[in-house]
N, C-alpha and C positions, 0 to 999 in steps of 0.2 A: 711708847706706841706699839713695838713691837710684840711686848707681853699681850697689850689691848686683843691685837689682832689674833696672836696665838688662841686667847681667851674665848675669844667671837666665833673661831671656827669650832672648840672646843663645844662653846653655846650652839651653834647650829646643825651640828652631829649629832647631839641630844637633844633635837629640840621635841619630840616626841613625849620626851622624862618632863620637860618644863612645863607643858602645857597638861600635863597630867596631874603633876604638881601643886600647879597655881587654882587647877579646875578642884581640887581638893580642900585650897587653902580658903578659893572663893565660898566654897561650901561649910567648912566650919567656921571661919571668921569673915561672914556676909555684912555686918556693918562697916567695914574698913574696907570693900570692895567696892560695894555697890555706889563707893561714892565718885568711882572711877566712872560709872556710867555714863555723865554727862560730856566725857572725853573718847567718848569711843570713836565717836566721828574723826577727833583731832588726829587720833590713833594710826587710824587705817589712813587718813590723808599724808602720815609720817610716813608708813610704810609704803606706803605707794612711790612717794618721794625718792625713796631709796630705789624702788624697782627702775624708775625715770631714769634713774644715778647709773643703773648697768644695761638700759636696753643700746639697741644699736641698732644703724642702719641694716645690716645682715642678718636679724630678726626677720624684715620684711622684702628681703631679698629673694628669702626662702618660697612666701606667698607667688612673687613672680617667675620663680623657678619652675615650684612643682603646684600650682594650687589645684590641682586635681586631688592632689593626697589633704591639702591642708584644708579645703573645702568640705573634704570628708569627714575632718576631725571636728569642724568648727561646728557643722549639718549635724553629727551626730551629737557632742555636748547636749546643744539649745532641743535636741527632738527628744534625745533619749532621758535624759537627766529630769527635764519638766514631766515628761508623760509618767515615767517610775510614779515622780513625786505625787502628783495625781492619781495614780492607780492604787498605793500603799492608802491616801487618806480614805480611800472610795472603801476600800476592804479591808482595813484596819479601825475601829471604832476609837475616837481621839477627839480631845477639847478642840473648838474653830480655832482657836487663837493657835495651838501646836500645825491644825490641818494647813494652816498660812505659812507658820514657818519654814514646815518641810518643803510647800510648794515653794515659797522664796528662795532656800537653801538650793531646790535645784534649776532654780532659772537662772542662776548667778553666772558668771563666766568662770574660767579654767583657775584653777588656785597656780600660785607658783610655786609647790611644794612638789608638783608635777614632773616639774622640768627637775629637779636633783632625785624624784624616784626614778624617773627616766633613765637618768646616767646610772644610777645603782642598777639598776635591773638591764643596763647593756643596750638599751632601744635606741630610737631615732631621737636624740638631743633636742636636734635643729627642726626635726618637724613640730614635736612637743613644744619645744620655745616659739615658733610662729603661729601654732593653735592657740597658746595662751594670750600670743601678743592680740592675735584678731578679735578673741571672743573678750578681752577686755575692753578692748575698742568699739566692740560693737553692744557691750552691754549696756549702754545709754539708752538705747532703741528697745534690742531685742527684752531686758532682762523686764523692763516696767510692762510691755505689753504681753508675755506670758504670765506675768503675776497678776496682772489684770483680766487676763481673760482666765487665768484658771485659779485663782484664789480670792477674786471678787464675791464667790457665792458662801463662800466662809466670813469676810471681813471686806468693809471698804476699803477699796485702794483707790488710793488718788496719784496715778501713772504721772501726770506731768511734772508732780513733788517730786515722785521718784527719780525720774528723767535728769532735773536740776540736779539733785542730794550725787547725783552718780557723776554728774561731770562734774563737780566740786571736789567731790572724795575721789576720784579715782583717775578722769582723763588730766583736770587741771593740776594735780601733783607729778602726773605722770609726766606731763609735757614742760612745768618747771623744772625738772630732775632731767630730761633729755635736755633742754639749753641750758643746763646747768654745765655740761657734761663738755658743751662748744666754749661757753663764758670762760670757766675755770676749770681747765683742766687737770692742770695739776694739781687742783686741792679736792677735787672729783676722785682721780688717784690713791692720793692718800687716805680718801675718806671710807672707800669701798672691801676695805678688810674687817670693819666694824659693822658694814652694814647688818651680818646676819645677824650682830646681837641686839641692833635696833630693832629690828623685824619683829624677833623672836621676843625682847622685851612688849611690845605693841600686842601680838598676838595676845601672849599671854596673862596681859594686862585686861583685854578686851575677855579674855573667856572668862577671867574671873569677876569680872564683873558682871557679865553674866548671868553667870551661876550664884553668885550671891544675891544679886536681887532678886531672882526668882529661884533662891532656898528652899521654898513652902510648896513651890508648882513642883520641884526635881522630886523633891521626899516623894509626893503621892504620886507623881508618872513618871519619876525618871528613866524608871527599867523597858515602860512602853518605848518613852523616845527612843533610847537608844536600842531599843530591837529596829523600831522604823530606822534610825538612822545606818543601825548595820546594815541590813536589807536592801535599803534605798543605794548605798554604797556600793555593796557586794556584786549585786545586780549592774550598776553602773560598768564595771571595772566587767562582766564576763559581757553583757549588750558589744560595747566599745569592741572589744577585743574582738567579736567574731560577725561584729557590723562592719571592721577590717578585712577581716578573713573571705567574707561575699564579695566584699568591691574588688579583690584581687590584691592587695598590700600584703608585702612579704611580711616574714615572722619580728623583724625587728620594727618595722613602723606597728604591726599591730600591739606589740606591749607597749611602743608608744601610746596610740591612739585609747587601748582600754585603762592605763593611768591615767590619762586625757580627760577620758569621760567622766571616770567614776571621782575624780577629787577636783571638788570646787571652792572659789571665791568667800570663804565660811566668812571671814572677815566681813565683807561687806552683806554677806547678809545680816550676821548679827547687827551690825549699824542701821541697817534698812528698815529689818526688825524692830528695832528699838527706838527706832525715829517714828515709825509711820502703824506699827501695829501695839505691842506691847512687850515687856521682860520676857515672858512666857514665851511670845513668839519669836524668839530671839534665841531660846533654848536647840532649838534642832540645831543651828549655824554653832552653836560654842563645840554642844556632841559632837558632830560632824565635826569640827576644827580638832578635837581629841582624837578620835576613831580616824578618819582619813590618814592621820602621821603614823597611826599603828598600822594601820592597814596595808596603807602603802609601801612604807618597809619591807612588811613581808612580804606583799606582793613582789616585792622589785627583788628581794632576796630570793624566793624563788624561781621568776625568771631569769635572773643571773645565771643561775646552775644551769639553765634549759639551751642544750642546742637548737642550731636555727632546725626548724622539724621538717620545713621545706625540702632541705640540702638531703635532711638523715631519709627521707622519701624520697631523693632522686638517686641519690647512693644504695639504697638499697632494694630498689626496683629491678626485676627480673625481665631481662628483655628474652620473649619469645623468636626465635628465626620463625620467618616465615617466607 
């Protein structure tokens, strides 16, 4: 058990290589992937299961502590993330089916990938883990009625499908793995040093199926997608950041808040995607599932190096006598 776990963190330190990997393997060996498609759903309901496995009460402790700040992060997500996504389809020319996906990809709620670039990059942990906890919670509601109102004019959406498909996949795992956590505890314990490689299997299981089923759409647009999906990202992660810096949050909630923004729920869009629009539109959410682990690395790597700029401006301020 112990190797296991060894293993698992080793899996989850790399998980950035994995999903590069598997999004490569789904691309030359598309018949042996795409047969995972009809399990993606099951996928993300495993790995959610796992997140159920490590939330906790002091997740939402946080919300009643400071929710001025977590309100900020949750307001920004769902305002900044959808409107990006809307505005790149508006001025970027792209098939309906890709224009749905990108918008789905950014209606989704906070990824958990978040909360460990967070601690890489030195920011606010505990406010990042209560944005994610919210904007999961509340993507039943929020995330079907933004895809509805702004990806309705590319592709039918049928919100109330989606509404279900989201507390099946995402709150009902999430709340079996929290009473999982009261029932059995101790075997909740033992089980939580393997979780990352569950995750991290799931994820990139889901991207390569993905990518293999829609082979034929990546060849002819894939270089479009993923400029939208860098962009879409990029943009995310600098909004966040200095939609912090306005409200008044110092230097370390705001690299929380712009990892916050800019990296989302890819997971469950691709499942979304692929239940209710088609492979194709499912391709933004696998990119994204790619690009976001890159991204956010370096992002988190960079601001690691950065002092707080607040502090290095009051230290360095010239007071005039007067």
């Amino acid at each position: 058990m112990k190797s296991l776990a060894i293993f698992s963190a080793f899996v989850g330190k790399t998980f950035a290589i994995w999903v590069i990997l598997f999004a490569v393997l789904g691309f030359f060996f598309p018949d042996t992937f795409k047969q995972v498609t009809p399990w993606i759903v099951a996928l993300l309901g495993i790995i959610m299961f796992g997140m159920g496995l490590t939330i906790s009460v002091d997740d939402f402790r946080e919300l009643a502590r400071r929710p001025y700040e977590v309100a900020i992060g949750v307001v920004a997500h769902f305002a900044i993330m959808p409107a990006l996504a809307l505005l790149l389809t508006k001025i970027i020319p792209m098939p309906p089916e890709v224009a749905a996906g990108v918008i789905l990809v950014g209606c989704c709620p906070g990824g958990t990938s978040s909360n460990v670039m967070t601690y890489l990059a030195r920011g606010d942990v505990a406010l990042s883990v209560a944005c994610t906890s919210v904007t999961t919670l509340a993507a039943p509601i929020v995330t079907p009625f933004l895809v509805w109102m702004f990806a309705s004019q590319y592709l039918p959406v049928d919100a109330w499908a989606m509404f279900v498909s989201i507390l099946e996949v995402i709150i009902l795992p999430l709340a079996l793995g929290f009473l999982a956590q009261k029932l059995i505890p101790g075997l909740v314990r033992a089980a939580i040093p393997v979780l990352p490689l569950v995750s991290v299997v799931g994820i990139v299981l889901i991207v390569a199926a993905v990518v293999g089923a829609s082979k034929g759409a990546i060849a002819q647009s894939g270089l479009l997608i993923f400029a939208v999906v860098m962009l879409h990202n990029g943009l995310g992660y600098l909004l966040g950041y200095f939609a912090a810096k306005a409200l008044g949050l110092n230097f370390y909630k705001r690299k929380a808040l712009a990892i916050e923004v800019g990296m989302q729920n890819s997971g469950l869009g691709a499942a979304l995607a692929t239940a209710y629009f088609s492979p194709l539109a499912a391709v933004p959410s696998a990119i994204f599932s790619v690009w976001h682990n890159i991204s956010g690395a370096l992002l988190a790597n960079w601001f690691a190096g950065k002092e707080d700029v607040d502090a290095d401006a009051a230290t360095n301020r010239v007071v005039v006598p007067h």
